[in-house]
C-alpha positions as CSV (number, residue, x, y, z in Angstrom):
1,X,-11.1,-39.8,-2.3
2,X,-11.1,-35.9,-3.8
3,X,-9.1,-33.0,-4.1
4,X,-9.5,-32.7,-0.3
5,X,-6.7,-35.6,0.5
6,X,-3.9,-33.6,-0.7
7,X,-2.0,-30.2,0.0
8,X,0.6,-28.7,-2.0
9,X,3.1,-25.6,-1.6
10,X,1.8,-22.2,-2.2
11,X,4.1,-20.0,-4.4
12,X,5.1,-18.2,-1.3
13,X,6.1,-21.7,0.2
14,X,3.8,-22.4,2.8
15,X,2.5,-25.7,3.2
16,X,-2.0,-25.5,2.0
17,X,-4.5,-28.1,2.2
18,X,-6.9,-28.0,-0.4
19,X,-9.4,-29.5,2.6
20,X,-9.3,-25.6,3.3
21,X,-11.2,-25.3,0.1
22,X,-14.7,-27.3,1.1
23,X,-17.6,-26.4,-0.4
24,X,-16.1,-24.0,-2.6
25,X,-16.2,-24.5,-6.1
26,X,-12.6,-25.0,-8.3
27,X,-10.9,-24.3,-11.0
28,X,-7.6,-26.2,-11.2
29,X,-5.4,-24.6,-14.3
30,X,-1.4,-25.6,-14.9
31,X,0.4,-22.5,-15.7
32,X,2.9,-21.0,-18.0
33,X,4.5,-17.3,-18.3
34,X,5.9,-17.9,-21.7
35,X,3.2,-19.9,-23.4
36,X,1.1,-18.8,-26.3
37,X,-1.9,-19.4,-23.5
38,X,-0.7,-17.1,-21.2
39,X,-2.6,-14.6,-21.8
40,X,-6.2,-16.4,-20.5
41,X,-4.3,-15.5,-17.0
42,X,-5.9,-12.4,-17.7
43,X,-9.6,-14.0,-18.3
44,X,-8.9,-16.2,-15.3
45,X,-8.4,-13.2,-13.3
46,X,-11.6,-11.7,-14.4
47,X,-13.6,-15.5,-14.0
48,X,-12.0,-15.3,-10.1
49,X,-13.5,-11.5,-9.6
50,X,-16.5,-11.9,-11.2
51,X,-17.5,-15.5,-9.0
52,X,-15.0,-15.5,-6.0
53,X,-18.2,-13.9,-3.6
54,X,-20.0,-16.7,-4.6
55,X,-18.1,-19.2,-3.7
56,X,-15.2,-19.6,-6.5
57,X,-12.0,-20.1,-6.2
58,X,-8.8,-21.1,-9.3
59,X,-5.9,-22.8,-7.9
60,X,-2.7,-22.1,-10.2
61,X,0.3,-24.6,-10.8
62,X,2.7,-23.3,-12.8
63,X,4.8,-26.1,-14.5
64,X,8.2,-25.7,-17.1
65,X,7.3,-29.2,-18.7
66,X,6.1,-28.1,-21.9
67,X,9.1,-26.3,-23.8
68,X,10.6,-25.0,-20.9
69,X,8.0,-22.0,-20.9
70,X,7.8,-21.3,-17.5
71,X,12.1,-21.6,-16.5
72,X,11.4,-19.1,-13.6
73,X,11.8,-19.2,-10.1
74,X,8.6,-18.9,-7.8
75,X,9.2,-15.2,-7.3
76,X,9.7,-14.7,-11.0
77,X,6.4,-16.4,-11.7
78,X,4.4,-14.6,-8.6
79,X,6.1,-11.1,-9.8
80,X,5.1,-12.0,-13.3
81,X,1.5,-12.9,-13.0
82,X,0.9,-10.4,-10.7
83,X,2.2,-7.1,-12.6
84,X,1.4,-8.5,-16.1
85,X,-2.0,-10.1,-15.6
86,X,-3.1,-8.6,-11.8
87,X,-3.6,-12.3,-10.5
88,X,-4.7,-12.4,-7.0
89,X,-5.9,-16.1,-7.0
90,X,-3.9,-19.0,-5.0
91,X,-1.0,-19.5,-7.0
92,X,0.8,-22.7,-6.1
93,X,4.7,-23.5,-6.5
94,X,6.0,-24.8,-9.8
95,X,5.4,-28.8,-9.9
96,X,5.5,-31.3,-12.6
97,X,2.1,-32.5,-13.6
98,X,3.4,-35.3,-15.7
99,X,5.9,-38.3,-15.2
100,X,7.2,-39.8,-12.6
101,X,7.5,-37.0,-10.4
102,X,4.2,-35.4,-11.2
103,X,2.4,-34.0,-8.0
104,X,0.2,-36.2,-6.4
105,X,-3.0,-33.7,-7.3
106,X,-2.3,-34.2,-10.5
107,X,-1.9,-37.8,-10.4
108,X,-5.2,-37.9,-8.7
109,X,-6.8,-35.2,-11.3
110,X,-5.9,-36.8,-14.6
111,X,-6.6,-40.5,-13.0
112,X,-10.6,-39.0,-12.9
113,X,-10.5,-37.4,-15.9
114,X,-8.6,-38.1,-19.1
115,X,-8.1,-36.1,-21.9
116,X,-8.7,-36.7,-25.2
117,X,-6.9,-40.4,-26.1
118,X,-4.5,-39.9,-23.0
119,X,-4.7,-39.3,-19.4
120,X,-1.1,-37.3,-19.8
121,X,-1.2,-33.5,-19.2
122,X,-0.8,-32.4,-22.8
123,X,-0.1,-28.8,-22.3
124,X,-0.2,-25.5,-20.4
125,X,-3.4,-24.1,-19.1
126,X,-5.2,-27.5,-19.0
127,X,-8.5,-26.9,-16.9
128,X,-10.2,-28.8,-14.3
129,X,-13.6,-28.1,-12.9
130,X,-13.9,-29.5,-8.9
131,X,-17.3,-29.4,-7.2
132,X,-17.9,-28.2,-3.8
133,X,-17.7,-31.9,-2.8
134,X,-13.8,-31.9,-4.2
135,X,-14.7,-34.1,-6.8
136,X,-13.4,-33.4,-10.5
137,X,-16.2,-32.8,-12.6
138,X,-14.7,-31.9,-16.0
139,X,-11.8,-31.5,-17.5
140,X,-10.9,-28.6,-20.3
141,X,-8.7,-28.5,-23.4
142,X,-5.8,-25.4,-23.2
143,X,-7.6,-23.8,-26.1
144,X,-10.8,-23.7,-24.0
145,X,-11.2,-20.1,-22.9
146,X,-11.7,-19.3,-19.5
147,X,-15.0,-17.0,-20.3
148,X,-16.7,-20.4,-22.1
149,X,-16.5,-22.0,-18.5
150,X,-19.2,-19.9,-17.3
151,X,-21.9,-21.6,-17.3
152,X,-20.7,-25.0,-15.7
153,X,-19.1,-22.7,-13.0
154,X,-22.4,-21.1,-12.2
155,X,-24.4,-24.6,-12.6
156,X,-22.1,-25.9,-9.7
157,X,-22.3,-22.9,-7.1
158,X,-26.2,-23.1,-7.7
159,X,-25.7,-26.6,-6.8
């Protein structure tokens, strides 16, 4: 099993494997336009410019389950990210990443890497590092800053 084995709905709506993402190292962040942590979309951009010819790619899930802080539509979100922060990496369509009706990724993610006394999803702009293999390699608090992921994103494209 890895990340390969699902697919989710791009922001745009179109159906994406993430099997179109082999050997391509991932960043797998949960998004929110309203969130005191919205501004690392900006240092998330600049990660994705600065490694993306090498082999890099974020995936972003927007989700309104912490304090409504991402009510939106998908078009409000895309527009948003895009104008505010000049995103250009995959943005995916809202989900829920806990519960019930949490998306099957993120079932999958937080079942191979647990946070810090719970598996749970505790907040926006929760980070998980995927291998080329699709295998989830670490997982990263929503203080982490994007820029300290450096050097385990550059240990894995070496890889």
């Amino acid at each position: 099993m890895s990340i390969y084995n699902f697919s989710a709905k791009t922001i745009d709506g179109v159906e994406k494997s993430l099997a179109d993402y082999k050997g391509k190292v991932l960043l797998i962040v949960n998004t929110a336009s309203k969130c005191g942590f919205t501004p690392q979309l900006k240092a998330l951009q600049s990660l994705y410019e600065k490694y993306r010819d090498q082999g890099f790619e974020i995936l972003g899930f927007p989700c309104n389950q912490f304090m409504n802080q991402d009510p939106g539509s998908n078009e409000d979100i895309k527009s948003f990210c895009e104008m505010n922060y000049g995103v250009s990496f995959q943005m995916f369509e809202k989900i829920d990443v806990n519960g019930k009706h949490a998306h099957p990724l993120y079932q999958y993610l937080t079942s191979e890497k647990s946070g810090f006394l719970t598996q749970k999803i505790k907040w926006n702009f929760t980070k998980f590092l995927i291998n080329k293999e699709g295998k989830v390699i670490r997982r990263y608090a929503p203080q982490t800053k994007p820029e300290e992921l450096q050097e385990d994103i550059t240990s894995l494209l070496k890889e």
